[in-house]
N, C-alpha and C positions, 0 to 999 in steps of 0.2 A: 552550385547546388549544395545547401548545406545537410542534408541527409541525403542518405541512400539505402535500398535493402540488400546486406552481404550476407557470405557464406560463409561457412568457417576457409581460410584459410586465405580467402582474399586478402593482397596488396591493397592495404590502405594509405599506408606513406613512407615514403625511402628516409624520412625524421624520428628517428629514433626516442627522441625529447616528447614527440607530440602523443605519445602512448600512453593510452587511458583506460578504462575500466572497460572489460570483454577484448581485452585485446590482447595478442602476445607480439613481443622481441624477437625477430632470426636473420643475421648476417646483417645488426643494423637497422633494417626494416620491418615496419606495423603491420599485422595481420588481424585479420578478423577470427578472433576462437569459436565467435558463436555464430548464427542464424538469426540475424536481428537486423536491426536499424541503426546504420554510422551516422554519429553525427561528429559534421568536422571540422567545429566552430575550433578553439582553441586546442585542447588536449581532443584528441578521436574516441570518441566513448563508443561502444557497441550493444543495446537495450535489447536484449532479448524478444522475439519473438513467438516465441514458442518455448516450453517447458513447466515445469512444478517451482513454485515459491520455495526458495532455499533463505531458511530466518538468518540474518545479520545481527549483532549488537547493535541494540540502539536502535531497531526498528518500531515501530508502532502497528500494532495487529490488531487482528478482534478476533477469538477465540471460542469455541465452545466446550464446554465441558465437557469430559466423555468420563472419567472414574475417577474415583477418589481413591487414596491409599493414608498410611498411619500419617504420614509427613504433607502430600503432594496432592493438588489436584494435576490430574492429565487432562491438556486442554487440547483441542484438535485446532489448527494454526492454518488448517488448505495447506498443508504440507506434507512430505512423505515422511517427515520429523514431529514428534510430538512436542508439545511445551509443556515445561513442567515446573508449577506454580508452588513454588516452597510455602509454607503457612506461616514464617517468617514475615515473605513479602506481601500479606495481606493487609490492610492499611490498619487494622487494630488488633492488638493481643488477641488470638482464641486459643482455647485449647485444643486437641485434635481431633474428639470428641462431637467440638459444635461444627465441625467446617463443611457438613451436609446441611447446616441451618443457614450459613449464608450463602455457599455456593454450592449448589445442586447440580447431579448429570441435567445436564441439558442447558444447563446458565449457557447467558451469552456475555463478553464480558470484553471492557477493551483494555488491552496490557502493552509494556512495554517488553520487548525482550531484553534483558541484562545483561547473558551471557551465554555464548553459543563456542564450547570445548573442542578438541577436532575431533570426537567421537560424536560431534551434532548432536551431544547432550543440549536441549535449549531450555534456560533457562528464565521464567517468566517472571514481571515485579508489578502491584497496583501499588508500588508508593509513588503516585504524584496525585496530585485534585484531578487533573484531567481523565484519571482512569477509574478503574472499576466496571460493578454490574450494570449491564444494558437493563433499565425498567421500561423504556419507552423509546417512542422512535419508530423509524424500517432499516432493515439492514440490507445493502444489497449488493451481489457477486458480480466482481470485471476481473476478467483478466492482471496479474501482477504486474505484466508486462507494460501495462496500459496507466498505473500509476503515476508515475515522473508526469507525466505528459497532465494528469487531471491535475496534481499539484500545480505545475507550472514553472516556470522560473524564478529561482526566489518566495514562493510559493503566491505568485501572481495569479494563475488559472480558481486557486481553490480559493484565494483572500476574493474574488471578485463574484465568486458562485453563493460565499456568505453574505456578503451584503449586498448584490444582487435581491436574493431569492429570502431574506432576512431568514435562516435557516440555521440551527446548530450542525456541522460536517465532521466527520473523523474519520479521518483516512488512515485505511492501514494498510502497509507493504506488501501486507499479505492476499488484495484483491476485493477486500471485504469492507466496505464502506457505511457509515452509520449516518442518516439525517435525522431530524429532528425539527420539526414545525408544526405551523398550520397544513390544513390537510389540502388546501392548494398548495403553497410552495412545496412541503414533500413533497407530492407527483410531479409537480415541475421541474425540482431537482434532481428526483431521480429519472427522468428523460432526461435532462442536460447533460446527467453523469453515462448515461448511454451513450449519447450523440457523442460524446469526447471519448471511449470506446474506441465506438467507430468507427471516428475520421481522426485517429488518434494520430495515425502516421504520414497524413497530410498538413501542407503550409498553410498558414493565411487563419488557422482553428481557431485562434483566439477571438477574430474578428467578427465568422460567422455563430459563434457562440453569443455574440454579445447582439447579434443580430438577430438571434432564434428566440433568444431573453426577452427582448423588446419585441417582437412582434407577437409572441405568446402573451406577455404580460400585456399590450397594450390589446388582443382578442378579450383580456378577463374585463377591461375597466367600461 
């Protein structure tokens, strides 16, 4: 079997080599730190099942505004950690003045995070095209824990719910997911993105995914 649900502290493997992400080293052997899901293809990784979204570098989030200050928007990230949006990393000059004329309390917006200090200072960036203010769309809340799994491997699960569903997707780490379409494929994607929730922690997903696809789409035609 290649998953399992552990505990923290479970014997995962007497390999010391195959220790992976949620997992600790003692006398040699793999344990489980967390409360999640092992999986123990190659390295034993351990995915959380339970907890609050802690931001990494380099994640991709969707955020909302909560204040403004001289420098910084404070954005709320579904975290017990704020992100904090230097006017810097806004994708054109403003001065500090206009930064309630493009991003307002309550914007919704998708960012990357840059950099996250060991004081879980987190620090937020929209320099790429892919990011910026949310003007359109639905956004909508899973679990963080339930991520990887909609991604996919290699990101198979989410590349195939795009063209699938012909639909714009942004996923972010942080739980908070953004589509964008017709106003059939929305709703149809956001059921899919539920269904994979779910049944996130069972085998075989991909398969009944592609199944629920077609038989859904094939009720509209």
């Amino acid at each position: 079997m290649d998953r399992k649900v552990v505990v923290p502290g479970d014997l995962l493997s007497e390999d010391a080599k195959r220790s992976g992400e949620g997992t600790y080293i003692r006398d040699g052997s793999v344990y489980s730190l967390l409360y999640g899901l092992a999986n123990f293809r190659d390295k034993i990784n351990v995915i959380p099942l339970a907890g609050k979204y802690v931001p990494g570098s380099g994640d991709n989030v969707i955020g909302v505004v909560k204040d403004i200050t001289f420098s910084n928007w404070i954005v709320d990230v579904n975290s017990p950690y704020d992100g904090l949006l230097h006017i810097s990393e806004f994708p054109k000059r403003i001065e500090s003045e206009e930064m309630s004329k493009h991003l307002h309390i309550g914007s919704s917006i998708m960012a990357r995070v840059k950099d996250v200090d060991p004081t879980m200072k987190v620090e937020l960036t929209l320099n790429d095209r892919k990011l910026g203010l949310i003007r359109a769309g639905r956004v909508v809340e899973i679990s963080h824990t339930r991520v990887p799994r909609l991604i996919g491997k290699g990101g198979s699960m989410i590349g195939m719910l795009k063209k699938e569903l012909n639909c714009s997707i942004f996923v972010g780490q942080n739980g908070r997911i953004w589509v964008q379409g017709g106003a059939e494929d929305t709703d149809l994607a956001l059921k899919t993105i539920s269904l994979i929730e779910k049944e996130a922690h069972t085998s075989g997903l991909t398969d009944r995914v592609v199944a629920y696809l077609k038989k859904e789409k094939g009720a509209r035609s």
